[in-house]
Each structure stands twice: as structure tokens, then as C-alpha cells.
C-alpha positions as CSV (number, residue, x, y, z in Angstrom):
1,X,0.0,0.0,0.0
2,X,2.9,2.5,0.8
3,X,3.8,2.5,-2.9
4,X,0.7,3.3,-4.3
5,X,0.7,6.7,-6.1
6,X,-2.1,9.2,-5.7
7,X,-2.9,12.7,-7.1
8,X,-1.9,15.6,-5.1
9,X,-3.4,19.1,-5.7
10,X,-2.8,22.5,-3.8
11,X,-5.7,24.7,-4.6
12,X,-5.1,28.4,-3.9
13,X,-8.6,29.5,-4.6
14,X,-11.6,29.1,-7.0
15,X,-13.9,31.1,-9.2
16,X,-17.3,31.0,-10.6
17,X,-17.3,32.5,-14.3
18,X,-20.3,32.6,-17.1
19,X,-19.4,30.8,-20.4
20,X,-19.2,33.8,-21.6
21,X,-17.2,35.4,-19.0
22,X,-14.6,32.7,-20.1
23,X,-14.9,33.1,-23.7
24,X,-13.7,36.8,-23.2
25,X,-10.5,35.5,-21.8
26,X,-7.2,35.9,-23.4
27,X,-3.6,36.1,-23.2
28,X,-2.3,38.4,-20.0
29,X,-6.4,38.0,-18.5
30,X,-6.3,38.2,-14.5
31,X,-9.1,36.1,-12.6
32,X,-9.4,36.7,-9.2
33,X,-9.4,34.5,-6.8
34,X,-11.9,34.2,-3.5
35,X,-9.2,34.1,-1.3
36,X,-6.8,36.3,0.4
37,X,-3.7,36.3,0.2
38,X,-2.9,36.0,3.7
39,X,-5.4,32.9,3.9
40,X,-3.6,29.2,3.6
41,X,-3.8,27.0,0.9
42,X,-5.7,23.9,0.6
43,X,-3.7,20.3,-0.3
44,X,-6.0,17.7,-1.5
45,X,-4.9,14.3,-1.8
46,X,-7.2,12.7,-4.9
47,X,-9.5,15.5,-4.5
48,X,-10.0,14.9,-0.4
49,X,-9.0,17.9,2.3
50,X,-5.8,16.3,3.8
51,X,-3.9,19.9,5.1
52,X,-3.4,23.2,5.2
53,X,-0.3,25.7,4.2
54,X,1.8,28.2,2.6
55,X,3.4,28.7,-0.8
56,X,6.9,28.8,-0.1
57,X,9.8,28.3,-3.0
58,X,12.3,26.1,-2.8
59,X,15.3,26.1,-5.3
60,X,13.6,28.2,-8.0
61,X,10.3,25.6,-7.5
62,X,7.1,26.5,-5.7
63,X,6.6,24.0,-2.8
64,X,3.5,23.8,-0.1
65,X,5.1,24.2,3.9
66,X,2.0,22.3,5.7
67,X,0.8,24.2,9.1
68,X,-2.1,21.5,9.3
69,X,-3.0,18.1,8.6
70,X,-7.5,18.3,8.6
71,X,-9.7,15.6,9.2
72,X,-11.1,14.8,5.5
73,X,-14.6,13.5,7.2
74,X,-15.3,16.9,8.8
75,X,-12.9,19.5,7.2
76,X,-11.3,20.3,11.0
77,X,-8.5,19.2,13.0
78,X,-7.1,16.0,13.0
């Protein structure tokens, strides 16, 4: 089981756009987001709340520093 590979995802916010809200976009577009910048990120582990974070970089890469693993059946605190 330890060497079974899964999908991870940090999701840094979402948006809800009209077809053709999304048909106007274009090269150099910004969407913004619903979340702050100060807020933490969201990693999901094959689409499930597993923790919490920041966007840190690490060697010229973006990388996710976790503050705090949730509890996927209720969203909170493990």
C-alpha cells in the first residue's frame, strides 16, 4: 500500500465565471481569486482535504510548507 501513487493538488482558490465570461479571456487576462492572500492554501490528496499551508519556493520551484493536517470527514482538525 505505501507505494501506491495518488494525485496531489494545492488549490489556492476558486472562481465561478459565465461561459461567456470565459470566452472573453485571453492572453495576459487576471481572474481573481476568493481568497486572500494571507489565507492558507488547501492540499488535497485525490480531490479529499488532507492539510493546510503556505506557498513557499524552494530552489527556484514552488513548494507547499503544511501548518495543518484536517480531518477529511469533517474539514477540522485532526
Amino acid at each position: 500500500m505505501l507505494d501506491v501513487s495518488v494525485s496531489v493538488t494545492a488549490e489556492i482558490g476558486r472562481v465561478t465565471l459565465s461561459i461567456g465570461d470565459i470566452l472573453k479571456l485571453g492572453n495576459g487576462s487576471v481572474i481573481g481569486l476568493d481568497r486572500a492572500v494571507s489565507e492558507p492554501i488547501d492540499l488535497l490528496v485525490q480531490g479529499v482535504p488532507f492539510a493546510r499551508g503556505e506557498v513557499v519556493v524552494v530552489d527556484d520551484r514552488f513548494a507547499i510548507r503544511i501548518h495543518e493536517i484536517v480531518d477529511p470527514k469533517f474539514g477540522g482538525k485532526k
